[in-house]
N, C-alpha and C positions, 0 to 999 in steps of 0.2 A: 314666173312673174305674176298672173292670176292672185297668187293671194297678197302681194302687197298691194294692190287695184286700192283697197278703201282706204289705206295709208296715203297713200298720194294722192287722192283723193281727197281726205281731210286737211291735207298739206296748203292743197290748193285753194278747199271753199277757205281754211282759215288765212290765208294770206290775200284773198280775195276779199274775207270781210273787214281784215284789216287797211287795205288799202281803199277802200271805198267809205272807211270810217273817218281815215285822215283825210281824205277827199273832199267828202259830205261836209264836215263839220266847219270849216270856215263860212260856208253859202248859207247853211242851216242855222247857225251859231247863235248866239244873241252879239248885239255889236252896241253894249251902252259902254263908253269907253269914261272915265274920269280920273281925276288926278292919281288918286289911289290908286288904283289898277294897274297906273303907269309906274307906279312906285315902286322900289325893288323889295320892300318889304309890306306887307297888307296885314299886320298884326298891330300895327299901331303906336310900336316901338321904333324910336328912330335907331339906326344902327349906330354901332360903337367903331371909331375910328380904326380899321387892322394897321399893323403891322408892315413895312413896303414886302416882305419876306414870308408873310403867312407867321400866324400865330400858333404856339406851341399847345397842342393839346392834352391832358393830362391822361397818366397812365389807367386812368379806371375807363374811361372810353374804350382805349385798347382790350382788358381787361375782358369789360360784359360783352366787348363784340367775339372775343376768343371761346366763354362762355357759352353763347348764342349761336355756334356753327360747331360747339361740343355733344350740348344737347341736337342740334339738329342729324349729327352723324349719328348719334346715339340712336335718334327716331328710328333712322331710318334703316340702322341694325337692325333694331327689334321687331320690327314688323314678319320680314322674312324668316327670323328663326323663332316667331311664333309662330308664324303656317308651319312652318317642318317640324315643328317641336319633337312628336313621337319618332320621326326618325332620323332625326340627331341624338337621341340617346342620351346616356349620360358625359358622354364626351361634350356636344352641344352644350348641356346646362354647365356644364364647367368651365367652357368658353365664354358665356355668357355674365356668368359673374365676374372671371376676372374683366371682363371688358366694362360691366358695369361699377366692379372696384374703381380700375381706370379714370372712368367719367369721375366717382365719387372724389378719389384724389384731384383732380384736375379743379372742382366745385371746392376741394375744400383750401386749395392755394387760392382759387380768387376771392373766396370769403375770408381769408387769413390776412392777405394783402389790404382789401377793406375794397375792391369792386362792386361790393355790392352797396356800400354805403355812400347814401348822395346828401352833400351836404346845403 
């Protein structure tokens, strides 16, 4: 048990700094309240009436969000099999490309489809 001591530890001040943050901050806060503020949107834009049902989002939304968690697994492949690199060998680098073939396919359906283009 000894060596998870600082684990639990950081568990606690960070849970502790967070609840003392959501705490603190109303007392502390600034409290100039006006119409705006109270408005559901503070961009200046009046909203567009929805849908009673929710409105229909378009495919390239879906698209660069599938993109954006492609590359992020991708990251977070290459990190680890660049620290191992010499002893993963050439099995490793052969791994590695096709997985970044992979990625490359996957980049090159959403730029085919037109995800990447915002009109």
């Amino acid at each position: 048990m000894n060596p998870y001591v600082p684990i639990v530890g950081l568990l606690i001040l960070g849970a502790l700094f967070a609840l003392f943050s959501v705490s603190i901050a109303p007392i502390v806060g600034p409290k100039r309240f006006n119409r705006a503020k109270l408005d559901a949107y503070e961009c200046g834009i009046e909203p567009a009436p929805q849908p009673i049902g929710g409105g229909r989002f378009p495919v390239k939304f879906y698209l660069t969000a599938m993109l954006f968690i492609i590359f992020d697994i991708e990251t977070i492949f290459l990190y680890p099999w660049a620290v191992s690199f010499d002893a993963l060998g050439l099995f490793g680098f052969v791994e590695m490309v096709l997985f970044i073939l992979t990625v490359f396919i996957a980049y090159a359906y959403v730029w085919r489809r037109g995800g990447l283009n915002w009109d």
